[in-house]
ROSE-4610 file (N, C-alpha, C; in Angstrom, 1 decimal, always signed):
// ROSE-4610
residu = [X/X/X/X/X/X/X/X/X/X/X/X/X/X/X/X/X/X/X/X/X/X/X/X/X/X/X/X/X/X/X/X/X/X/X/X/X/X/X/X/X/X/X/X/X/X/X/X/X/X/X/X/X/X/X/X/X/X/X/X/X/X/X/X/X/X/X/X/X/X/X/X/X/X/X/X/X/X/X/X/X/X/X/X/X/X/X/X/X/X/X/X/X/X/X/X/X/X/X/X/X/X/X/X/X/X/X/X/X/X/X/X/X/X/X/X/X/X/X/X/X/X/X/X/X/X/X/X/X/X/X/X/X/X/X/X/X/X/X/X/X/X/X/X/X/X/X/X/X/X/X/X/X/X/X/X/X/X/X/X/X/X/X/X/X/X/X/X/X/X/X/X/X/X/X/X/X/X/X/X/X/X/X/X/X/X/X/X/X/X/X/X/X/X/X/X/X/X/X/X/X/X/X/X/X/X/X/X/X/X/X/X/X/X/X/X/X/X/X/X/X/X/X/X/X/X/X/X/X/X/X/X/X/X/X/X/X/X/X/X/X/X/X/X/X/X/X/X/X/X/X/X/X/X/X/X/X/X/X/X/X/X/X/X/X/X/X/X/X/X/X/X/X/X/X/X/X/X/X/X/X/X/X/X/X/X/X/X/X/X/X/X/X/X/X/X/X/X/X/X/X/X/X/X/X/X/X/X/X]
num = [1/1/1/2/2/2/3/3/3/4/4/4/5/5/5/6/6/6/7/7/7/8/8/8/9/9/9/10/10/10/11/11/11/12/12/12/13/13/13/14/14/14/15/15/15/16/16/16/17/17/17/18/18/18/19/19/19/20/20/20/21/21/21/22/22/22/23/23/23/24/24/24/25/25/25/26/26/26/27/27/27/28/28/28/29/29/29/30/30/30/31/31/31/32/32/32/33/33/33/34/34/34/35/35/35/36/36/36/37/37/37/38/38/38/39/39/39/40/40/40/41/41/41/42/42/42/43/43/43/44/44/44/45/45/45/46/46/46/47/47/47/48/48/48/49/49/49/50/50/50/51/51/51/52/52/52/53/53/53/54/54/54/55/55/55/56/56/56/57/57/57/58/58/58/59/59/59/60/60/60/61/61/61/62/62/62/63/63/63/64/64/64/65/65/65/66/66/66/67/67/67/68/68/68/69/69/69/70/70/70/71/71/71/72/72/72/73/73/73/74/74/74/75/75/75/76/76/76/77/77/77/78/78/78/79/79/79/80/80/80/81/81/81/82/82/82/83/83/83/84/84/84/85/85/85/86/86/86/87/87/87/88/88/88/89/89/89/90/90/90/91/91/91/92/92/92/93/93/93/94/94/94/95/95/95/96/96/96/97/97/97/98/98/98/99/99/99/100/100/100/101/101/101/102/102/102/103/103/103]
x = [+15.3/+15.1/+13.6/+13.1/+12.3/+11.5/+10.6/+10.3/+9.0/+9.8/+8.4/+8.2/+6.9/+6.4/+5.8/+6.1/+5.7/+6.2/+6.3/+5.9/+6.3/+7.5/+8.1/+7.3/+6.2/+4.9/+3.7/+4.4/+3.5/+4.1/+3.7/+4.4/+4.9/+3.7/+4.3/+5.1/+5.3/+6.6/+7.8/+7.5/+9.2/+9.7/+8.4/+9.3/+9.7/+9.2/+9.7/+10.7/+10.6/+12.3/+13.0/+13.2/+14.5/+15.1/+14.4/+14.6/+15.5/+15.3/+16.1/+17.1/+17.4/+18.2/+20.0/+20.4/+22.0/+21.9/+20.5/+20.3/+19.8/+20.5/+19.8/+20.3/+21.2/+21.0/+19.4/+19.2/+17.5/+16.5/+16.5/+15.3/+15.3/+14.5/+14.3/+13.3/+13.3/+12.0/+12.2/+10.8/+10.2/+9.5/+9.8/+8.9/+7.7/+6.5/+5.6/+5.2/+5.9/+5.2/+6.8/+8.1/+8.8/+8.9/+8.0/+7.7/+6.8/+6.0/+4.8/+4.7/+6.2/+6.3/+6.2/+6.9/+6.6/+5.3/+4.5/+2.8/+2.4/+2.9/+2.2/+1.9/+3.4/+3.7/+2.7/+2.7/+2.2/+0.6/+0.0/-1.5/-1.8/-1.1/-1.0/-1.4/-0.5/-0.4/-1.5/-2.4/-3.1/-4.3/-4.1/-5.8/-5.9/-4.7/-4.6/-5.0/-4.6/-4.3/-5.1/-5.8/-6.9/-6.2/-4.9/-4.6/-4.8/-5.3/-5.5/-7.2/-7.7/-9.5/-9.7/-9.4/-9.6/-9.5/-8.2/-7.8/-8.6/-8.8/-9.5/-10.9/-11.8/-12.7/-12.6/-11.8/-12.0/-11.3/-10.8/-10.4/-8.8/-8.7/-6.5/-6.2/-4.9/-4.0/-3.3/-2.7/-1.9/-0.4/-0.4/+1.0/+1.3/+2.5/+3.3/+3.3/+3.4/+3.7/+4.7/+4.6/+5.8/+5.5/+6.7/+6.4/+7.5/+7.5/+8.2/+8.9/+10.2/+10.5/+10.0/+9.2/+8.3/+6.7/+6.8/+5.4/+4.6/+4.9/+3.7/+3.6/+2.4/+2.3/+1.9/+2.1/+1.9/+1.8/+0.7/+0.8/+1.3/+1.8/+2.7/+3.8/+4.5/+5.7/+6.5/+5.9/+6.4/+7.1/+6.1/+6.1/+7.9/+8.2/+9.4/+10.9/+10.4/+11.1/+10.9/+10.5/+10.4/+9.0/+9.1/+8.6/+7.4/+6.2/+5.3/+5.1/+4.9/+4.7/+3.1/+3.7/+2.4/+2.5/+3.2/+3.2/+4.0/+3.6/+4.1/+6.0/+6.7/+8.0/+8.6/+7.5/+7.9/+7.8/+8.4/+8.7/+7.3/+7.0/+6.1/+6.3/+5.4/+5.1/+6.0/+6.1/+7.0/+8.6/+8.9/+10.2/+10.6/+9.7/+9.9/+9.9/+9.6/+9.6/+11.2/+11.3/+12.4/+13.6/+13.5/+14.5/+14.9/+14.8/+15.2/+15.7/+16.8/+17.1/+16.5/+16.2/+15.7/+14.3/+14.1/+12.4/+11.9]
y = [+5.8/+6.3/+6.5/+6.0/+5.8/+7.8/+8.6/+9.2/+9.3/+9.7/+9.9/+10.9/+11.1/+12.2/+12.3/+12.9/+12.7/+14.4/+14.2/+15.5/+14.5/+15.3/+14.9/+14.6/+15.4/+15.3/+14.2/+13.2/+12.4/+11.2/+10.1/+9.1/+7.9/+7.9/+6.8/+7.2/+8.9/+9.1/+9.4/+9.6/+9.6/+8.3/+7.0/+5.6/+5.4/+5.3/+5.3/+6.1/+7.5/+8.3/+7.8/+7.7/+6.5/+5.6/+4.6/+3.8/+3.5/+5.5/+5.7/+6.4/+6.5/+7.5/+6.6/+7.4/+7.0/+6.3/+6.1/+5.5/+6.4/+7.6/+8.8/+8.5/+7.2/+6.9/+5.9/+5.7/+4.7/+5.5/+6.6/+6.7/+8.7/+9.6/+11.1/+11.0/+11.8/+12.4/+13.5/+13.7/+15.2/+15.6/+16.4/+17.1/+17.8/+17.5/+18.4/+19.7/+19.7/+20.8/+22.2/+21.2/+22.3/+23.1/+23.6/+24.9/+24.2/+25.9/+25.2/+24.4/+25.0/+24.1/+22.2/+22.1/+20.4/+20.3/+21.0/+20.4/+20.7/+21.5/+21.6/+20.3/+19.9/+19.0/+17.9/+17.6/+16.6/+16.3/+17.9/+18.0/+17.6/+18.0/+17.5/+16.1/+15.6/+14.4/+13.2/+13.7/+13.2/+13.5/+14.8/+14.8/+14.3/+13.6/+13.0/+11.9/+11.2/+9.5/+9.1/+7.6/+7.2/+6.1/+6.2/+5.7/+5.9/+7.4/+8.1/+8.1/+7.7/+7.8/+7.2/+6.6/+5.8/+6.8/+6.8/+8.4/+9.4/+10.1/+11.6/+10.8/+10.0/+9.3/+9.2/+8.7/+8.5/+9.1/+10.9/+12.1/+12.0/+11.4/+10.9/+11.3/+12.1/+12.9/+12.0/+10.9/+9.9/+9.9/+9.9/+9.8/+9.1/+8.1/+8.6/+7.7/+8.6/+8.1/+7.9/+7.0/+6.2/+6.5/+7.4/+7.3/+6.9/+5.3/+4.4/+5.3/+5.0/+5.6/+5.3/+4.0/+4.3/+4.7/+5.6/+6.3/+6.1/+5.1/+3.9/+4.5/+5.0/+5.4/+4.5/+4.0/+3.1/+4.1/+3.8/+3.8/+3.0/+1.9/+0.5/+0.6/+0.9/+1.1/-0.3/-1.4/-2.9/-2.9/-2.0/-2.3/-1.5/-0.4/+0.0/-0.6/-1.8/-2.9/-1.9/-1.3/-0.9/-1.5/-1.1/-1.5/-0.8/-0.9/-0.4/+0.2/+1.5/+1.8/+0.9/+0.1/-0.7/-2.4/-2.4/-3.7/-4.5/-6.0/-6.9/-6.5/-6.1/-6.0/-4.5/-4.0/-2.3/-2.3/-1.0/-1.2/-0.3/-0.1/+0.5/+2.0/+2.6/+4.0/+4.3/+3.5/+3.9/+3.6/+2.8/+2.4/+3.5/+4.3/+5.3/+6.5/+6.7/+8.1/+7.8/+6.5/+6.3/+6.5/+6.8/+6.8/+5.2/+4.1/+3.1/+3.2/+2.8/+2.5/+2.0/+2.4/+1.7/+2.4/+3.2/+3.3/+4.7]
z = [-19.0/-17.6/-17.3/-15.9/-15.4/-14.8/-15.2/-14.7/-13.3/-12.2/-11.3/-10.8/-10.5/-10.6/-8.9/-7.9/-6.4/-5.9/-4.5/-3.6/-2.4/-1.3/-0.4/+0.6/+0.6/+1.7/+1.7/+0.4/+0.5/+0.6/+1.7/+2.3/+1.5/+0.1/-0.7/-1.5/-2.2/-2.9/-2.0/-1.0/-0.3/+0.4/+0.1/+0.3/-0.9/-2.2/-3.5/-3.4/-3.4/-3.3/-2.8/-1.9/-1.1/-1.4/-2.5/-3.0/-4.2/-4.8/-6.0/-5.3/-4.3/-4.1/-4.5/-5.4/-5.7/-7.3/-7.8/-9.1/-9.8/-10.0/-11.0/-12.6/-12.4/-14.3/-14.5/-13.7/-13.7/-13.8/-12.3/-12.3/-12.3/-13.1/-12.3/-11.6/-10.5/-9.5/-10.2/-9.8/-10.3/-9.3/-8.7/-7.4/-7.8/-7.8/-8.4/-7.2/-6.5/-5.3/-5.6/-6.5/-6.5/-7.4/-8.0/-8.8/-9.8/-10.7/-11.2/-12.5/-13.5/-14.4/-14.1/-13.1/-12.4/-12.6/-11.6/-11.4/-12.3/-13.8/-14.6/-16.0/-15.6/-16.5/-15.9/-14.6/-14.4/-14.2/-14.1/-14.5/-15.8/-16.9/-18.4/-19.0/-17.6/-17.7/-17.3/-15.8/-15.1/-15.6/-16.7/-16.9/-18.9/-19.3/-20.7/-20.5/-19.4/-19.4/-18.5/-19.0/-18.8/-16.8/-16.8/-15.9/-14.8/-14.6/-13.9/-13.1/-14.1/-13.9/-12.7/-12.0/-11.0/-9.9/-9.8/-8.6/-8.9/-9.9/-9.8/-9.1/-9.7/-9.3/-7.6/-7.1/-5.5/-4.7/-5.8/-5.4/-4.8/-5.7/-5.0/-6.3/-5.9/-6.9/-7.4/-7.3/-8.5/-8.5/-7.3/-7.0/-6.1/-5.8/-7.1/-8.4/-9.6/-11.4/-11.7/-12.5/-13.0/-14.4/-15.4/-16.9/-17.5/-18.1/-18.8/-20.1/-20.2/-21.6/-22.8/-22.6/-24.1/-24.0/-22.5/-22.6/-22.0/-21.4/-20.6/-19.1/-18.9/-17.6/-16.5/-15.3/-14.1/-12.7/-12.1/-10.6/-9.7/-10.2/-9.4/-9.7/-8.3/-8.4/-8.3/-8.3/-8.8/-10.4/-11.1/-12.8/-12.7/-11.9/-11.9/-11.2/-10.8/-9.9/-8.4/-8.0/-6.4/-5.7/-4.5/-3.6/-2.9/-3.4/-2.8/-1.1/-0.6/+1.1/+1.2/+2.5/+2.8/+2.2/+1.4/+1.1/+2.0/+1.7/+2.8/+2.7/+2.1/+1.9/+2.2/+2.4/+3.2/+4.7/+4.9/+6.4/+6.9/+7.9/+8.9/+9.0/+9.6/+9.2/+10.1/+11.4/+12.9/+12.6/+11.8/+11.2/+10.0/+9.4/+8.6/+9.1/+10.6/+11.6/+12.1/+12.6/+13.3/+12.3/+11.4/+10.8/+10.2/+9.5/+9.4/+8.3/+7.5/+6.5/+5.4/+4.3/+3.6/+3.7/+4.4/+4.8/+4.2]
């Protein structure tokens, strides 16, 4: 099972969410904004792993994480077969207001 680690208020973990929604034997979300054990787990995590250095660097929290069950941490939600927000195969920010499927 695929862990991620996001916050509903942030645009790229809630087009990733959507994406798992109905595949909870694949993937857990982890809300890091719903209580502090989450963001704690997930500070643990952001300030261990060198995958991160980039984000703290140009002040972006690193989300959303992807942590592989054999440990392997990714910011590319490709590496988890999903679909990056913004990429040529994602929908638009106005298609994601409007309500669109998939979005």
């Amino acid at each position: 099972m695929i862990k991620i680690y996001g916050m509903p208020t942030c645009p790229y973990c809630d087009y990733v969410h959507e994406q798992i929604v109905g595949r909870e034997d694949e993937f857990e979300y982890i809300n890091i904004g719903a209580n502090i054990r989450n963001m704690s787990a997930f500070t643990r995590l952001r300030d261990t792993n060198p995958v991160f250095d980039r984000m703290k660097a140009i002040g972006d929290v690193g989300i959303p994480a992807f942590v592989f069950e054999d440990g392997h941490v990714s910011l590319n939600p490709a590496e988890a077969g999903l679909i990056e927000y913004g990429s040529a195969d994602a929908c638009s920010i106005e298609d994601h207001k409007n309500g669109r499927k998939g979005c």
